[in-house]
N, CA, C and O of each residue as an XYZ file, in Angstrom:
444
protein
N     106.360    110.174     40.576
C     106.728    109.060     41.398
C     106.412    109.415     42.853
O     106.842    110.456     43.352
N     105.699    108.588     43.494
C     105.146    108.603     44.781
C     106.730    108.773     45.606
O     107.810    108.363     45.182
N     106.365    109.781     47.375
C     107.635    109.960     48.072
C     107.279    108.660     49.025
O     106.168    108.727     49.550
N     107.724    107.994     49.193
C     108.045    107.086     50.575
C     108.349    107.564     51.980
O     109.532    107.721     52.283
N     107.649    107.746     52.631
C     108.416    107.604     53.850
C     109.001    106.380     54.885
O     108.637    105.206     54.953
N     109.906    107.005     55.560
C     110.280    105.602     56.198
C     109.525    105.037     56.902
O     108.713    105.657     57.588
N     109.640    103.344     56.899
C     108.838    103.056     58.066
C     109.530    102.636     59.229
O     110.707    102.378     58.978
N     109.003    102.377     61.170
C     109.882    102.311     61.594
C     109.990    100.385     61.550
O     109.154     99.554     61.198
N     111.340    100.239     62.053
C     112.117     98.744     62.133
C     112.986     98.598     63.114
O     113.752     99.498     63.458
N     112.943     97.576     63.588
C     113.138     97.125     64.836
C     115.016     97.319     64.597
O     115.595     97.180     63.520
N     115.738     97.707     66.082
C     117.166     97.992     66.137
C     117.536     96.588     65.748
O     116.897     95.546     65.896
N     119.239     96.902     64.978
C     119.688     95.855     64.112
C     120.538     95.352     65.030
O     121.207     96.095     65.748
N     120.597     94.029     65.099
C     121.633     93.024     66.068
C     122.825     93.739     66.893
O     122.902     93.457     68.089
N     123.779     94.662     66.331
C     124.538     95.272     66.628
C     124.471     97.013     67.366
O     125.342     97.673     67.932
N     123.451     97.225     67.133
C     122.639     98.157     67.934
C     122.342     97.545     69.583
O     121.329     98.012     70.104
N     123.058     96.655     70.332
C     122.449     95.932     71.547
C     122.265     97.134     72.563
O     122.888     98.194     72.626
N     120.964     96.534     73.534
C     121.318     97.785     74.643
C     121.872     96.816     75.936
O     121.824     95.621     76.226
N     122.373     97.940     76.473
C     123.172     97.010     78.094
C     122.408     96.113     78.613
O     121.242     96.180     79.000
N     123.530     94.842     78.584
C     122.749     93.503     79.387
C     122.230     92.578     78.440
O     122.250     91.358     78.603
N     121.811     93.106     77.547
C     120.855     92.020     76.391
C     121.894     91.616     75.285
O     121.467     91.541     74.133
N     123.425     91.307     75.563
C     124.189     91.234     74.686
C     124.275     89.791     74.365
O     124.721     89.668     73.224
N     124.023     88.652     74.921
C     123.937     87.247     74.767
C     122.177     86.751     74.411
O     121.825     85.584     74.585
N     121.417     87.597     74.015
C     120.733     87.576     73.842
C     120.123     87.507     71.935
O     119.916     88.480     71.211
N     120.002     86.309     71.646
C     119.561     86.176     69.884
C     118.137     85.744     69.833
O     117.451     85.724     70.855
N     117.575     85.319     68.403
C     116.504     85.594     67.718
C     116.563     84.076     67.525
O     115.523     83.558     67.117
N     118.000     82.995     67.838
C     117.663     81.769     67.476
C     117.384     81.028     68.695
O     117.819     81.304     69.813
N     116.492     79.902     68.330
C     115.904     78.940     69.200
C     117.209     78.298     70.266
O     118.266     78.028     69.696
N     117.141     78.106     71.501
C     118.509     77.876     72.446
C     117.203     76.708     73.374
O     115.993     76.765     73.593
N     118.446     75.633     73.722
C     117.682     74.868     74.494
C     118.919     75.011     75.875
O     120.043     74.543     75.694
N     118.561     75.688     77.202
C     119.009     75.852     78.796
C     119.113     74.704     79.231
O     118.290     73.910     78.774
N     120.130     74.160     80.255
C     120.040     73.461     80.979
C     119.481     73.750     82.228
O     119.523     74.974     82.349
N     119.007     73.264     83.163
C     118.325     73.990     84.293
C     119.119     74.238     85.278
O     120.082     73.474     85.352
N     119.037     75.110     86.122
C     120.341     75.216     87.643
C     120.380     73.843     88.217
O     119.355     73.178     88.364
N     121.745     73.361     88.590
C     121.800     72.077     89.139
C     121.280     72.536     90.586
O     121.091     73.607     91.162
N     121.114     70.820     90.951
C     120.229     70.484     91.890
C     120.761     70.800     93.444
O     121.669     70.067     93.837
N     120.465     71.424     94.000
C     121.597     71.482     95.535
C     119.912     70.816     96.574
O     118.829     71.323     96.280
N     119.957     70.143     97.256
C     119.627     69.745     98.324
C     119.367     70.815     99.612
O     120.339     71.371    100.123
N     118.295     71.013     99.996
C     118.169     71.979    101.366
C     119.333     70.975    102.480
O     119.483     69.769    102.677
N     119.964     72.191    102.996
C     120.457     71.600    103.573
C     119.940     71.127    105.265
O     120.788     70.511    105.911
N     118.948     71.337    105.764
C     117.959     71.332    107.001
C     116.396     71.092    106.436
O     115.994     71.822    105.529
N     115.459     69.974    107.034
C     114.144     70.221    106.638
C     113.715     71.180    107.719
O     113.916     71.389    108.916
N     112.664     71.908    106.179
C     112.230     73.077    106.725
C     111.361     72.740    108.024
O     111.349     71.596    108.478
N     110.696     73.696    108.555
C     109.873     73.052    110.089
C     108.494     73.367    109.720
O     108.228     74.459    109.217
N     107.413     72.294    109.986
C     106.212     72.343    109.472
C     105.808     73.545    109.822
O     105.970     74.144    110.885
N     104.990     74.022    108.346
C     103.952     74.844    109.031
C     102.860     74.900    109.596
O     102.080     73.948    109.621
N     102.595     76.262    110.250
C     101.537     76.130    110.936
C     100.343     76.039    110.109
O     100.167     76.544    109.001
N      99.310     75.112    111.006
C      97.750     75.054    109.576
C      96.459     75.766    110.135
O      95.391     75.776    109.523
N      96.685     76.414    111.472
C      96.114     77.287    111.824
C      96.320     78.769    112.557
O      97.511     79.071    112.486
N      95.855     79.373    112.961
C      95.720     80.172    113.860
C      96.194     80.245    115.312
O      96.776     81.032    116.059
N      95.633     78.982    115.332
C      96.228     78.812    116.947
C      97.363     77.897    116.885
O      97.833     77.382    117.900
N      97.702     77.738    115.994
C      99.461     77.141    116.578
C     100.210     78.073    116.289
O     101.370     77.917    116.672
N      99.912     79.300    115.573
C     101.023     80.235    115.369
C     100.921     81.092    117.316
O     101.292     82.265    117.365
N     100.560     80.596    118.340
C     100.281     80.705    119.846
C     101.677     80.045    120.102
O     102.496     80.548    120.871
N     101.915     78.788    119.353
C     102.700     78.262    120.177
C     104.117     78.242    119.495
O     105.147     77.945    120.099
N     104.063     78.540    118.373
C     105.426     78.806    117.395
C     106.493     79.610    118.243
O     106.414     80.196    119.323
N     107.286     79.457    117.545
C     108.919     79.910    118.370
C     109.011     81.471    117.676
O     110.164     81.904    117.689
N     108.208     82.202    117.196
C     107.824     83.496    117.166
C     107.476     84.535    118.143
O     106.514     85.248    117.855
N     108.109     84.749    119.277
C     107.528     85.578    120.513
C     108.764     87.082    119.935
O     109.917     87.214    119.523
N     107.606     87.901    120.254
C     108.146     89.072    120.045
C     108.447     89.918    121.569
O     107.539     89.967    122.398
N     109.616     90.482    121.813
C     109.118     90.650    123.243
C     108.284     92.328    123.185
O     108.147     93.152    122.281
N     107.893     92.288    124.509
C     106.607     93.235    124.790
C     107.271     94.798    124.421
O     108.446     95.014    124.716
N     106.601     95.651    123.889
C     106.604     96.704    123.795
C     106.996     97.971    124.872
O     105.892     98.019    125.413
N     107.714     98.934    125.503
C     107.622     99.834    126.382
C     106.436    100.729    125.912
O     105.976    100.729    124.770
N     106.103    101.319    126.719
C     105.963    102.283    126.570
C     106.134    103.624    125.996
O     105.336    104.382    125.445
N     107.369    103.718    126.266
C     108.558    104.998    125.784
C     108.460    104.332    124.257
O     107.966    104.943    123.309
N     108.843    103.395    124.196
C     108.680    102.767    122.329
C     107.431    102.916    121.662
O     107.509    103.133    120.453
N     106.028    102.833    122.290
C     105.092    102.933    121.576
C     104.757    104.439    121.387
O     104.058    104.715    120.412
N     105.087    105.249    122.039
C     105.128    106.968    121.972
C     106.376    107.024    120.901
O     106.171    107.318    119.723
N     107.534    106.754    121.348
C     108.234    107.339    120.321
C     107.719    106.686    118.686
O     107.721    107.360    117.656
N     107.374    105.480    118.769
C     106.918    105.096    117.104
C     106.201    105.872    116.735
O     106.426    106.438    115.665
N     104.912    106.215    117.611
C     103.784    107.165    117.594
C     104.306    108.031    116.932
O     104.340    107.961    115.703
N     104.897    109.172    117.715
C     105.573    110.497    117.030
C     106.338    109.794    116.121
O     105.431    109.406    115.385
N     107.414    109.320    115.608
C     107.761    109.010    113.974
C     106.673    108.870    112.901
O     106.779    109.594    111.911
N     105.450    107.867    113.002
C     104.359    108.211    112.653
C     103.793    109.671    112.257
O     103.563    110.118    111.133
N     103.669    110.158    113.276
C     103.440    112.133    113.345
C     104.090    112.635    111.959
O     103.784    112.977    110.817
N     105.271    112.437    112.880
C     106.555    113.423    111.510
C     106.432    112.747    110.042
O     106.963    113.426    109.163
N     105.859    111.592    109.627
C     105.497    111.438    108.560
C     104.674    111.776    107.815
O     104.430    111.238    106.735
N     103.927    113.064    108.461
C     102.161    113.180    108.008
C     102.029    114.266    108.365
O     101.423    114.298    109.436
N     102.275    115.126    108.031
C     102.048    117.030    108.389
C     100.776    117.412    108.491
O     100.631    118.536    108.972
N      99.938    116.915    108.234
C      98.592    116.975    108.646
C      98.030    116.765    110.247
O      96.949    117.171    110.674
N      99.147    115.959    111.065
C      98.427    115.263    111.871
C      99.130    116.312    112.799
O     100.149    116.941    112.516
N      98.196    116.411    114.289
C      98.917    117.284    115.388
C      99.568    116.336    116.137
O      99.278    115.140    116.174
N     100.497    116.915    116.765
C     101.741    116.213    117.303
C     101.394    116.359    119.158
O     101.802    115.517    119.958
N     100.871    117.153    119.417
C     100.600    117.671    120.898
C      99.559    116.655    121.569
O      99.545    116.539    122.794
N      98.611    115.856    120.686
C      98.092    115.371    121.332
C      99.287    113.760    121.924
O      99.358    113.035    122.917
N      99.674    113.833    121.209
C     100.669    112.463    121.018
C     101.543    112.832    122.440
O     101.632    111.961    123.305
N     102.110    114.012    122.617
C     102.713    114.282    123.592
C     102.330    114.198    124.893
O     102.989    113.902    125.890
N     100.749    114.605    124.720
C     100.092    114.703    125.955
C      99.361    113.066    126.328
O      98.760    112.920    127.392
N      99.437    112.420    125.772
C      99.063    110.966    125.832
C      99.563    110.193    126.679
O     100.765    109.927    126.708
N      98.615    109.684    127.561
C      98.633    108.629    128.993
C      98.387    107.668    128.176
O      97.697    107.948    127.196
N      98.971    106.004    128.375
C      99.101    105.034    127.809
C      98.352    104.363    128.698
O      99.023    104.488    129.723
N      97.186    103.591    129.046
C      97.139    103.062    130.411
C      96.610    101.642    130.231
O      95.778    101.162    131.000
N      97.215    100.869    128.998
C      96.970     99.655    128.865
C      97.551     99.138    127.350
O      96.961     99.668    126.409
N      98.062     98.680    127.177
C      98.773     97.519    125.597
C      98.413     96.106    126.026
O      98.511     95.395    127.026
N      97.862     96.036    124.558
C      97.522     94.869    124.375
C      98.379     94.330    123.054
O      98.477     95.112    122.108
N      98.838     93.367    122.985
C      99.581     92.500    121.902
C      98.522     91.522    120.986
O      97.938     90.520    121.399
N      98.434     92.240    119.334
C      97.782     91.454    118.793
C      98.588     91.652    117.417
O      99.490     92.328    116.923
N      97.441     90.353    117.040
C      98.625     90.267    115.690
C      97.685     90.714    114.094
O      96.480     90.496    113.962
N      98.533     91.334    113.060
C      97.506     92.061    112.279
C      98.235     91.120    110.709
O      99.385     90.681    110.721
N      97.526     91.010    109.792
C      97.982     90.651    108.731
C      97.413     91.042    107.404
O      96.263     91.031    106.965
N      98.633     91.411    106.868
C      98.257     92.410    105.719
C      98.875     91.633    104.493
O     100.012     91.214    104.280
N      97.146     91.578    103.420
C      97.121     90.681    102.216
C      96.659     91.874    101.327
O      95.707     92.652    101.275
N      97.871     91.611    100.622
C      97.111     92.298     99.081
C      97.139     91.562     97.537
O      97.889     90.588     97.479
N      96.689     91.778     96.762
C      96.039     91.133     95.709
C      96.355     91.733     94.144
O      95.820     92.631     93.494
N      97.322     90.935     93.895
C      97.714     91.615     92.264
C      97.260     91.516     91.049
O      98.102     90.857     90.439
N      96.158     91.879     90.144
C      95.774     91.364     89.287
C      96.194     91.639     87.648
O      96.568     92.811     87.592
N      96.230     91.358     87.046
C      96.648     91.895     85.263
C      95.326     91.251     84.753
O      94.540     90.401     85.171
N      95.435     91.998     83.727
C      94.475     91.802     82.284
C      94.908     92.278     81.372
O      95.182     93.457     81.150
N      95.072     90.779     80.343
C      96.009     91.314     79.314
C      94.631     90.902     78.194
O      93.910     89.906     78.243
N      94.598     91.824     77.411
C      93.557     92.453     76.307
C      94.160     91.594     75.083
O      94.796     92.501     74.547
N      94.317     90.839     74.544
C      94.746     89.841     73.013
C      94.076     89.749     72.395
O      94.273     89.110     71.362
């Protein structure tokens, strides 16, 4: 007589792991979250470039002493980098611009 081994099978109802305890195998029909109303309309957005110039977004200007000290925090994050030049650094002009950072998530699911 042939030996069997086991095969594996999925944990039995009462086996639950934390959190997934209201959780079954039968068909459930949700009601959706009731409806709440914003309470303020939102404020148009901007559709270009140049109205984000005139948006209620002003950051105020940078010191000096702030752009060195970020600098060196920068430094101390990166042991590679020398720190002396940072120290010895004349600032002799800031300019305020604006930078925007897009990144891009993709999946591929193989079926």
């Amino acid at each position: 007589m042939p030996v069997h081994e086991p095969r594996p099978t999925a944990p039995q109802l009462d086996q639950l792991i934390a959190g997934y305890e209201n959780v079954t195998y039968n068909p459930a029909c949700l009601k959706p979250p009731a409806y709440t109303p914003p309470s303020a309309p939102a404020p148009p957005a901007p559709t270009s470039l140049s109205d984000f110039s005139n948006a209620d977004c002003r950051i105020a200007p940078l010191a000096e002493e702030q752009a060195k000290e970020a600098l060196e925090d920068f430094l101390a994050e990166n042991c590679c980098y020398g720190k002396k030049p940072a120290r010895q650094l004349v600032i002799t002009s800031m300019t305020m611009t604006s930078c925007f950072l897009v990144g891009r998530l993709t999946f591929l699911v193989n079926g």
